[in-house]
N, CA and C atoms as a LAMMPS dump frame, in Angstrom:
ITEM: TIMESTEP
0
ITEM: NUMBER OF ATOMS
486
ITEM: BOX BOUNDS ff ff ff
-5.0000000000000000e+02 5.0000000000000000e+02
-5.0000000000000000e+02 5.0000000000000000e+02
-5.0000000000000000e+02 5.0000000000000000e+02
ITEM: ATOMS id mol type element x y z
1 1 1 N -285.189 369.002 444.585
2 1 2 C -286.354 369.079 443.724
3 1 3 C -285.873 368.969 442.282
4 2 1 N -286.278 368.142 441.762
5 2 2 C -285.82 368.07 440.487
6 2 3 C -286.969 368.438 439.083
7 3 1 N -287.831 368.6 438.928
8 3 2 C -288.676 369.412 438.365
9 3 3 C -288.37 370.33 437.805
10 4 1 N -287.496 371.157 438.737
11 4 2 C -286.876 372.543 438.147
12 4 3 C -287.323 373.716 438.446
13 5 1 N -288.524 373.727 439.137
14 5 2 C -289.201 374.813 439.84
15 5 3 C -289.432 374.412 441.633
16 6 1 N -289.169 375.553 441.825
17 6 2 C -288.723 375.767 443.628
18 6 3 C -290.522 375.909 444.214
19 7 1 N -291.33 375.134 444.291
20 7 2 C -292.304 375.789 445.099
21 7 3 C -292.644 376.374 446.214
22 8 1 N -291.178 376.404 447.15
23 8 2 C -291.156 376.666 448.18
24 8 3 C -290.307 377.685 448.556
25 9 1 N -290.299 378.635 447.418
26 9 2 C -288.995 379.891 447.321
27 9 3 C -290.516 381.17 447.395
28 10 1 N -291.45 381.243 447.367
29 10 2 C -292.691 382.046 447.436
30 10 3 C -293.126 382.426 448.68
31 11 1 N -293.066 381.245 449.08
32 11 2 C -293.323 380.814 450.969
33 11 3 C -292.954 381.368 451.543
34 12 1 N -291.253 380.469 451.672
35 12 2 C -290.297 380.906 452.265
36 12 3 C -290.245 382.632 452.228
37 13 1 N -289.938 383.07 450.864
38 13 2 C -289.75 384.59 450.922
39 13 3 C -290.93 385.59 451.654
40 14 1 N -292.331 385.277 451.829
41 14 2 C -293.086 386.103 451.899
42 14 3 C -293.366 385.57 453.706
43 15 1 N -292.756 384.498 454.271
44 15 2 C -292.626 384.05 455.467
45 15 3 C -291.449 385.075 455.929
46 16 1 N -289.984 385.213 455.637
47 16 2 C -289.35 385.824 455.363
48 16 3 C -289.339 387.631 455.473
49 17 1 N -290.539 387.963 455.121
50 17 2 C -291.078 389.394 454.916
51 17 3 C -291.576 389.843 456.379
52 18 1 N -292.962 388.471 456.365
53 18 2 C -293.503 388.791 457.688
54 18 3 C -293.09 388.75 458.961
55 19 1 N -291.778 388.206 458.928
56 19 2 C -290.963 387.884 459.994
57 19 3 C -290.092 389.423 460.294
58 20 1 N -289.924 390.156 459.349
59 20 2 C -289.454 391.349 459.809
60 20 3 C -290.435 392.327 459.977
61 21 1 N -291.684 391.809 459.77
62 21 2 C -292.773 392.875 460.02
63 21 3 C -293.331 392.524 461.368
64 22 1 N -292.95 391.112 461.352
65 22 2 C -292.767 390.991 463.282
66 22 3 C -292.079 391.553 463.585
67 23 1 N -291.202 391.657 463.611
68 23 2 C -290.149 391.896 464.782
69 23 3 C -290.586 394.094 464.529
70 24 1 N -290.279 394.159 463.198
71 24 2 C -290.758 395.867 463.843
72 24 3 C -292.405 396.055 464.38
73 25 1 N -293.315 394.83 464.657
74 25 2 C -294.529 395.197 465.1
75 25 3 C -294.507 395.172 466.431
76 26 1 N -293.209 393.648 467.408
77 26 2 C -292.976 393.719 468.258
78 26 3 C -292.001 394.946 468.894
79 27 1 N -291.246 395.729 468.432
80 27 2 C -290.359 396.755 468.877
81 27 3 C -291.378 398.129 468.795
82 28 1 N -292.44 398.086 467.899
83 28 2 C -293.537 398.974 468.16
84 28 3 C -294.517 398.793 469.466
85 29 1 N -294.486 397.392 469.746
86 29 2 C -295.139 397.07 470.938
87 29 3 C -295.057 396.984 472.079
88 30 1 N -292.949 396.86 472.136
89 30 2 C -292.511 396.843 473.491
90 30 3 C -291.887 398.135 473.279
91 31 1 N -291.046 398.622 472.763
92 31 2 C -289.772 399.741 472.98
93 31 3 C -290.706 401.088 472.893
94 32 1 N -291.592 400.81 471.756
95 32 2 C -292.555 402.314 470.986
96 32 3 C -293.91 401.878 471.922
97 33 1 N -293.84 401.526 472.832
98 33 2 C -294.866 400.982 473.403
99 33 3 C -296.452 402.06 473.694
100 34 1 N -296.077 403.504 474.441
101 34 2 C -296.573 404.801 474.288
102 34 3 C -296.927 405.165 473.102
103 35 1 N -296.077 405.298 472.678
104 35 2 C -296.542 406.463 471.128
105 35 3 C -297.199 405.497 470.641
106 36 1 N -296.647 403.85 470.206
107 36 2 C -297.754 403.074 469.181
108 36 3 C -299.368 402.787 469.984
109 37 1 N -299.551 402.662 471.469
110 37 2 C -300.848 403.018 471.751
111 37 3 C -301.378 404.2 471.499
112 38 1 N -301.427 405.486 471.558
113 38 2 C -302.241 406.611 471.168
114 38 3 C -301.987 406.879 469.696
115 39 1 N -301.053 406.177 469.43
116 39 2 C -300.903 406.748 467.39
117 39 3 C -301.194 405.369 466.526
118 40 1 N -301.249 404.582 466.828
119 40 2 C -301.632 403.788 465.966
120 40 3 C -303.353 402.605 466.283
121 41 1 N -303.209 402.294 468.031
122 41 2 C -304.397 401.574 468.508
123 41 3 C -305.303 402.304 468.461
124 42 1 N -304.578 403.893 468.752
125 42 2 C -305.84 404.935 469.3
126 42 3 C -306.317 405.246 470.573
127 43 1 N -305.47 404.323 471.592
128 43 2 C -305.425 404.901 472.82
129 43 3 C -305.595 406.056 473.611
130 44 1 N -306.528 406.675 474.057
131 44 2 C -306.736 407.61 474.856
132 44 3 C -305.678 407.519 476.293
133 45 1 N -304.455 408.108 476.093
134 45 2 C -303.521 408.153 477.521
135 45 3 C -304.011 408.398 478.467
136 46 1 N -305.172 409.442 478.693
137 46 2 C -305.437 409.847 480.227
138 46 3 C -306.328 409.162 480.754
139 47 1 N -307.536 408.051 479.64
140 47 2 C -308.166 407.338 480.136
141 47 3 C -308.088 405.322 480.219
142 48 1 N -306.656 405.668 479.24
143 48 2 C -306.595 404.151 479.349
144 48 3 C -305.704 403.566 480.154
145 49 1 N -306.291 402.533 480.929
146 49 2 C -305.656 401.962 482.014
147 49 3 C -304.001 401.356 481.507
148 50 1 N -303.229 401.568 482.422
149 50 2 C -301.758 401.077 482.375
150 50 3 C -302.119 399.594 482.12
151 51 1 N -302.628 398.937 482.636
152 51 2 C -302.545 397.477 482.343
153 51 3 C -303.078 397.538 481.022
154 52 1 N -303.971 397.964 480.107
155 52 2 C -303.804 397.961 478.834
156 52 3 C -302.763 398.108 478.351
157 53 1 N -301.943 399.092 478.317
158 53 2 C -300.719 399.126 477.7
159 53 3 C -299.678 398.142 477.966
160 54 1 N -299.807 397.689 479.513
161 54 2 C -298.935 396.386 479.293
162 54 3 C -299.268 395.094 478.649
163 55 1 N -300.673 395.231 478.466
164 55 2 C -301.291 393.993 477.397
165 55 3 C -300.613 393.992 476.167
166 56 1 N -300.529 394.957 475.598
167 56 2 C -300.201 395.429 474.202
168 56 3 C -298.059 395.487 474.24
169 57 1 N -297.727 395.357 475.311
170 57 2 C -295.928 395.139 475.516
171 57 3 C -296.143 393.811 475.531
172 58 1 N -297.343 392.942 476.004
173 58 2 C -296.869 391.518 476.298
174 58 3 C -297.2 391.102 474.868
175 59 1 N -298.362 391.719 473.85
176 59 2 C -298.257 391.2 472.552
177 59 3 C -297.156 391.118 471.702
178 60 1 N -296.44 392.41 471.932
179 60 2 C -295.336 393.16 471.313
180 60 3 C -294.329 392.296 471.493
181 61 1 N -294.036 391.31 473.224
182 61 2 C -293.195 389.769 472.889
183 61 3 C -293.36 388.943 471.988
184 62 1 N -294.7 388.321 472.208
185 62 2 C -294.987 387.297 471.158
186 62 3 C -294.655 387.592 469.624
187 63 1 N -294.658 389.234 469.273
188 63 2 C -294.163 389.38 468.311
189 63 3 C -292.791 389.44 467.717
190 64 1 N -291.856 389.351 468.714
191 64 2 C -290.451 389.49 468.318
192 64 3 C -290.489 387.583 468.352
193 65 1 N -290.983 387.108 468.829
194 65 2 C -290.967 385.636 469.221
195 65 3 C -290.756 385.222 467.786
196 66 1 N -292.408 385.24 467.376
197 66 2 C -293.083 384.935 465.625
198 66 3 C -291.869 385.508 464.716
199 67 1 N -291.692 386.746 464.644
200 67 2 C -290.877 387.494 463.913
201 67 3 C -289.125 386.686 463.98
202 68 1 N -289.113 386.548 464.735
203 68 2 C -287.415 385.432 464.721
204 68 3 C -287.646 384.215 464.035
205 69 1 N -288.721 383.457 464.97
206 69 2 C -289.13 382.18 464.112
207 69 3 C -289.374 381.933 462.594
208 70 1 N -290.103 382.727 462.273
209 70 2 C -290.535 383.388 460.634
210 70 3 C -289.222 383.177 459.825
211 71 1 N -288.253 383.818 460.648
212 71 2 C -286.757 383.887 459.627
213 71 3 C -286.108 383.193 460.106
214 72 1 N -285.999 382.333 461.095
215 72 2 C -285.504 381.002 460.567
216 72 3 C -285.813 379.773 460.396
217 73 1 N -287.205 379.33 459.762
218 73 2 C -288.097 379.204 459.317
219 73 3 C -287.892 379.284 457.692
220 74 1 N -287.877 380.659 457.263
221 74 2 C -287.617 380.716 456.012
222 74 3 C -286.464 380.172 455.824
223 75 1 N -285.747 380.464 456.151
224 75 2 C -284.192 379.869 455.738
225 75 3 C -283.378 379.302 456.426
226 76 1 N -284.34 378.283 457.383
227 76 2 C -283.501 377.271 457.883
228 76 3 C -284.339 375.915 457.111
229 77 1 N -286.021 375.628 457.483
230 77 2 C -286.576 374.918 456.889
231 77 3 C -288.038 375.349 456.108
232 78 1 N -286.887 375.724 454.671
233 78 2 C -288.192 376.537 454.029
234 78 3 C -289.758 375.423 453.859
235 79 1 N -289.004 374.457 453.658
236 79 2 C -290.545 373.451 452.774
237 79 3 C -291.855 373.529 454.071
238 80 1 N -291.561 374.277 455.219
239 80 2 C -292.423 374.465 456.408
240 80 3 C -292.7 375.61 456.223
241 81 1 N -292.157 376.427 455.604
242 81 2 C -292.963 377.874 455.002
243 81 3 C -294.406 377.721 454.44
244 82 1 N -295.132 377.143 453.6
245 82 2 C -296.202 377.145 453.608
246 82 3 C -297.577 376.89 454.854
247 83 1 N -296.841 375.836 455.361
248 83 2 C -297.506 375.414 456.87
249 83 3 C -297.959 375.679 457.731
250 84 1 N -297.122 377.215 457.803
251 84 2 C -296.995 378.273 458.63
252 84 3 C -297.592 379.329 458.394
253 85 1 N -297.746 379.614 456.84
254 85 2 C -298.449 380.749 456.371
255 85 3 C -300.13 380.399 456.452
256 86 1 N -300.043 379.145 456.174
257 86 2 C -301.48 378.397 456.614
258 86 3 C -302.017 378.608 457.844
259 87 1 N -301.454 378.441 458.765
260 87 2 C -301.232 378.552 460.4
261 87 3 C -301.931 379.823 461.051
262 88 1 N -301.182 380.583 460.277
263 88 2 C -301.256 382.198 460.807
264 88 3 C -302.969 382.595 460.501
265 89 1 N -303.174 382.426 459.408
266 89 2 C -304.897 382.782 459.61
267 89 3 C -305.284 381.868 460.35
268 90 1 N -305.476 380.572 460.07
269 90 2 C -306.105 379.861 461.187
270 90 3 C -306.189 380.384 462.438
271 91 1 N -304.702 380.621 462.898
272 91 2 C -304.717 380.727 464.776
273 91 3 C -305.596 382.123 464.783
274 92 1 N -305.359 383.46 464.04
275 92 2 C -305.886 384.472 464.149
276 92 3 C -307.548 384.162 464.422
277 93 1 N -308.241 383.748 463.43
278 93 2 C -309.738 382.616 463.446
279 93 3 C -309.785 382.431 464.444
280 94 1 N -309.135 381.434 465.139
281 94 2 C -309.566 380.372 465.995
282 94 3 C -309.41 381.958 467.413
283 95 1 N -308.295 382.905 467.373
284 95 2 C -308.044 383.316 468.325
285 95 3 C -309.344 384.315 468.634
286 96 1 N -310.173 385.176 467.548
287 96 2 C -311.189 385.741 467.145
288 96 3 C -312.572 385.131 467.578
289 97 1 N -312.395 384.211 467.225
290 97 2 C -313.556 383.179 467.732
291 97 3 C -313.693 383.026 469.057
292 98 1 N -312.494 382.664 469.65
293 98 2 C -312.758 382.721 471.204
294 98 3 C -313.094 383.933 471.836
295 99 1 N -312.254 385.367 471.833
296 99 2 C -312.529 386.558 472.351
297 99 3 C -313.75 386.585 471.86
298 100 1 N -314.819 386.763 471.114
299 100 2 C -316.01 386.552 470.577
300 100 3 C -316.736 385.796 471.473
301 101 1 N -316.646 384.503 471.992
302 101 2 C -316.84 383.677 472.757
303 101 3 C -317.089 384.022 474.006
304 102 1 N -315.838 384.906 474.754
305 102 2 C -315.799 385.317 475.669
306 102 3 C -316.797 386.802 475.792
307 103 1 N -317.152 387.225 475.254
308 103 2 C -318.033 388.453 475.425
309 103 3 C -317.052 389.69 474.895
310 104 1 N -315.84 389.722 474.566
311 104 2 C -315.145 390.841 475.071
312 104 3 C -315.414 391.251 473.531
313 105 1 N -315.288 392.954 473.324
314 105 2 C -314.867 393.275 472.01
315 105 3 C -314.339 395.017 471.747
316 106 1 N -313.713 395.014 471.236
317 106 2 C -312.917 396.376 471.018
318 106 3 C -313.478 397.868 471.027
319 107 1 N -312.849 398.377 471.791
320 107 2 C -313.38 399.757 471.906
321 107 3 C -312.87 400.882 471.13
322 108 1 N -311.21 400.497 470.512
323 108 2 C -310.27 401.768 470.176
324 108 3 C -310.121 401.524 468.744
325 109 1 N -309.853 402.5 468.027
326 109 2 C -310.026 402.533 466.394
327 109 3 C -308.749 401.594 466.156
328 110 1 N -307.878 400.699 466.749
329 110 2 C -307.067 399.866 466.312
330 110 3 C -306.819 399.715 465.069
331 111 1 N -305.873 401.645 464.701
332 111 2 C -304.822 401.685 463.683
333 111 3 C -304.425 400.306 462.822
334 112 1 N -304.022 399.516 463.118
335 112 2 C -302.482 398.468 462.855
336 112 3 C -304.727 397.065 462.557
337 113 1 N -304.95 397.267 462.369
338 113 2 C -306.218 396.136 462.043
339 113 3 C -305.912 396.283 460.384
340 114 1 N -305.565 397.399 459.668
341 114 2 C -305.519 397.689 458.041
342 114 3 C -304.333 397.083 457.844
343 115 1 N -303.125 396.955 458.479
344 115 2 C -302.027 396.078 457.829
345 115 3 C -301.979 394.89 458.421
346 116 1 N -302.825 394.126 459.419
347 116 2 C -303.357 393.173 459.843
348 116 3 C -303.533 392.462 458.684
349 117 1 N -304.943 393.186 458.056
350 117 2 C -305.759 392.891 456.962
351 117 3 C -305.037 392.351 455.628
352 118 1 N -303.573 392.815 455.639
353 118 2 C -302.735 393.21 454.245
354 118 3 C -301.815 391.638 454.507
355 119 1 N -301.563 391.856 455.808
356 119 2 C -300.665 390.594 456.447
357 119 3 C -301.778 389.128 455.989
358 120 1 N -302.674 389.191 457.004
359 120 2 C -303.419 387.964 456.873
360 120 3 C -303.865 387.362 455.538
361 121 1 N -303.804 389.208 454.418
362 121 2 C -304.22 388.516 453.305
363 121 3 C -303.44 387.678 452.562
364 122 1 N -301.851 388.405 452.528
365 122 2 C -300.949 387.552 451.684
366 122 3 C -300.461 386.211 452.124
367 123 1 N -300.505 386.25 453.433
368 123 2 C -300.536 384.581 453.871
369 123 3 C -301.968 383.616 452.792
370 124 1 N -302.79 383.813 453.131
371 124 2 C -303.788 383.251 452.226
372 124 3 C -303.804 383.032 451.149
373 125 1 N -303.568 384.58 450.089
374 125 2 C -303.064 384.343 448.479
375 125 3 C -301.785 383.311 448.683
376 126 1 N -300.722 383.422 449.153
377 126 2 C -299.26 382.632 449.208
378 126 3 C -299.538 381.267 449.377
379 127 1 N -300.761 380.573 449.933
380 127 2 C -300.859 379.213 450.309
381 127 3 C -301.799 378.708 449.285
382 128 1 N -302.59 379.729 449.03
383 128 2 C -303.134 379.421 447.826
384 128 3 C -302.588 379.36 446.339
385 129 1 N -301.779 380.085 446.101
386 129 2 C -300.404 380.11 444.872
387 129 3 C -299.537 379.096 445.493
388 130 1 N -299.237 378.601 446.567
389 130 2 C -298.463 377.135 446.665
390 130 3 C -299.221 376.153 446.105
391 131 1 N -300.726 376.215 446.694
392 131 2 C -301.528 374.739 446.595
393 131 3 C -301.7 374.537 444.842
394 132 1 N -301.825 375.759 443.656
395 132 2 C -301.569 375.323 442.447
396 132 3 C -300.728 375.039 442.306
397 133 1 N -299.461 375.538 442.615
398 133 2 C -298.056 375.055 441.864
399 133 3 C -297.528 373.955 442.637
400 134 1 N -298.349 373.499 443.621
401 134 2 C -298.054 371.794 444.307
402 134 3 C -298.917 371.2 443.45
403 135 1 N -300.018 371.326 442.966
404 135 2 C -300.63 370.53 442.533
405 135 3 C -300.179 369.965 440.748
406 136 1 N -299.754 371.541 440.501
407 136 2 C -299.222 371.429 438.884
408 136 3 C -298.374 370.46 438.898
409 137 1 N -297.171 370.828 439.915
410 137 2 C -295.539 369.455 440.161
411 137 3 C -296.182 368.334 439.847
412 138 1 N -297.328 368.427 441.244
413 138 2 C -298.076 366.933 440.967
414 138 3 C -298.285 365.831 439.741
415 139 1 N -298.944 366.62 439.025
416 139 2 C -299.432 366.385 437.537
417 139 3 C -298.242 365.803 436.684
418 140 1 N -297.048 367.34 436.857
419 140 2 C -295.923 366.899 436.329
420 140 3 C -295.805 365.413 436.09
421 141 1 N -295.412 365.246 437.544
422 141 2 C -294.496 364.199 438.871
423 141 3 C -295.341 362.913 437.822
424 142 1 N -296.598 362.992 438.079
425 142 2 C -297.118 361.512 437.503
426 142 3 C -297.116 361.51 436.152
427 143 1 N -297.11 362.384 435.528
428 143 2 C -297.192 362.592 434.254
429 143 3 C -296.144 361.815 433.239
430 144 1 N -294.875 362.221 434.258
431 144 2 C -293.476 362.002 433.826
432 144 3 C -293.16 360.281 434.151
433 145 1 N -294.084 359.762 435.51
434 145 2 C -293.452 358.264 435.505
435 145 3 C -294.252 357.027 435.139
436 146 1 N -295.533 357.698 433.966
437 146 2 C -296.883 357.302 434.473
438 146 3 C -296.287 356.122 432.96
439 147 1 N -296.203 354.92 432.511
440 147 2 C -295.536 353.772 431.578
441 147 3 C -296.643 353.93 430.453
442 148 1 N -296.015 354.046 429.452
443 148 2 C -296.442 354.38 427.889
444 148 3 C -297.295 353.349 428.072
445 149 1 N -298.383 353.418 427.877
446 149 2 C -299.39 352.231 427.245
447 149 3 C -298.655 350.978 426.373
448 150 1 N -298.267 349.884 426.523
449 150 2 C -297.754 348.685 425.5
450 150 3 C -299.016 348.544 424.261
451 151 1 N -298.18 348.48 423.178
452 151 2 C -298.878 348.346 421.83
453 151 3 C -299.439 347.234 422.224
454 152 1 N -300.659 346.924 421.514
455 152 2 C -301.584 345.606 421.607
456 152 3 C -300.721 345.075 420.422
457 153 1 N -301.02 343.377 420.657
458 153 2 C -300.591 342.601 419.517
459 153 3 C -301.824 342.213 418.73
460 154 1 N -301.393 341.798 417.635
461 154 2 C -302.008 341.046 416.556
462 154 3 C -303.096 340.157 416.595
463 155 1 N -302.231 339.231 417.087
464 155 2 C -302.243 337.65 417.659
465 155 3 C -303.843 338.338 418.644
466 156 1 N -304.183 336.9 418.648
467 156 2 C -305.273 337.077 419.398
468 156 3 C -304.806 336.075 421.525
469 157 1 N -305.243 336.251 422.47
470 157 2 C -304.956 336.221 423.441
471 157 3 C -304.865 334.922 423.335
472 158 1 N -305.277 333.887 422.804
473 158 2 C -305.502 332.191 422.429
474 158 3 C -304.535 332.436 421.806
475 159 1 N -303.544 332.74 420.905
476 159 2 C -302.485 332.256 420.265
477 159 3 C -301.511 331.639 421.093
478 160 1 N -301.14 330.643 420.651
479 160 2 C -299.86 330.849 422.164
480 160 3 C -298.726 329.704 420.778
481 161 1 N -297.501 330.4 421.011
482 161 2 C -296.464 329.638 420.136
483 161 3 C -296.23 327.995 420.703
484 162 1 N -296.202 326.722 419.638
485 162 2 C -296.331 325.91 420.14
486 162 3 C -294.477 325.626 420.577
């Protein structure tokens, strides 16, 4: 990048972040699997079915999954850091939309929905603070190769040297 400004050091880093907030959301989901259902979902132990809780270990994969990917991602191919931060609300949307779809909807005070909220937001601000400072480069970019206007001549367009 020659510009001189990294637009993709914001991304990357806050891709970077969420990737370790995977991986401790997934080790809350598989290892802390007990305690993070009744202390954080709100799980009632004596009335909630075991296969709930293994729902919530099989999320707790997908989260160590995301959470690895995330970091190397950031710092294997950052300029896909934005892409991704884009991504993440979308799929959440699209994933919302369907359970919605399907009839189903939540019964337990689902603790972990407030740093959900905190997560999903900074993906959004972050893609949105990329899309100005892509667009500014932009400006730069043409700004810098865009050919000085040529002085008009004198002479009128009929002149022509004999």
């Amino acid at each position: 990048m020659t510009s001189g400004r990294d637009i993709f050091r914001l991304p990357a880093t806050v891709l970077f972040a969420l990737g370790i907030v995977d991986l401790i959301r997934g080790v809350m989901h598989t290892f802390l699997l007990r305690w993070s259902g009744v202390h954080i979902a709100g799980f009632d132990p004596v009335t909630t079915p075991s296969d709930q809780f293994f729902m919530l270990g099989a999320f707790g994969i997908s989260n160590l999954l995301t959470g690895f990917l995330f970091l190397l991602i950031s710092r294997r191919a950052r300029e896909l850091s934005p892409y991704v931060l884009a991504i993440i609300p979308a799929s959440y949307l699209l994933g919302m939309i369907g359970i919605s779809v399907a009839g189903v909807s939540g019964q337990s005070a689902f603790g972990g929905k407030y740093l959900m909220f905190v997560y999903l937001t900074a993906c959004v601000i972050t893609v949105l603070v990329f899309l100005v400072q892509r667009r500014a480069q932009l400006r730069r970019t043409i700004g810098a190769t865009t050919p000085e206007p040529r002085p008009t001549s004198s002479r009128a367009s009929t002149d022509r040297p004999d």
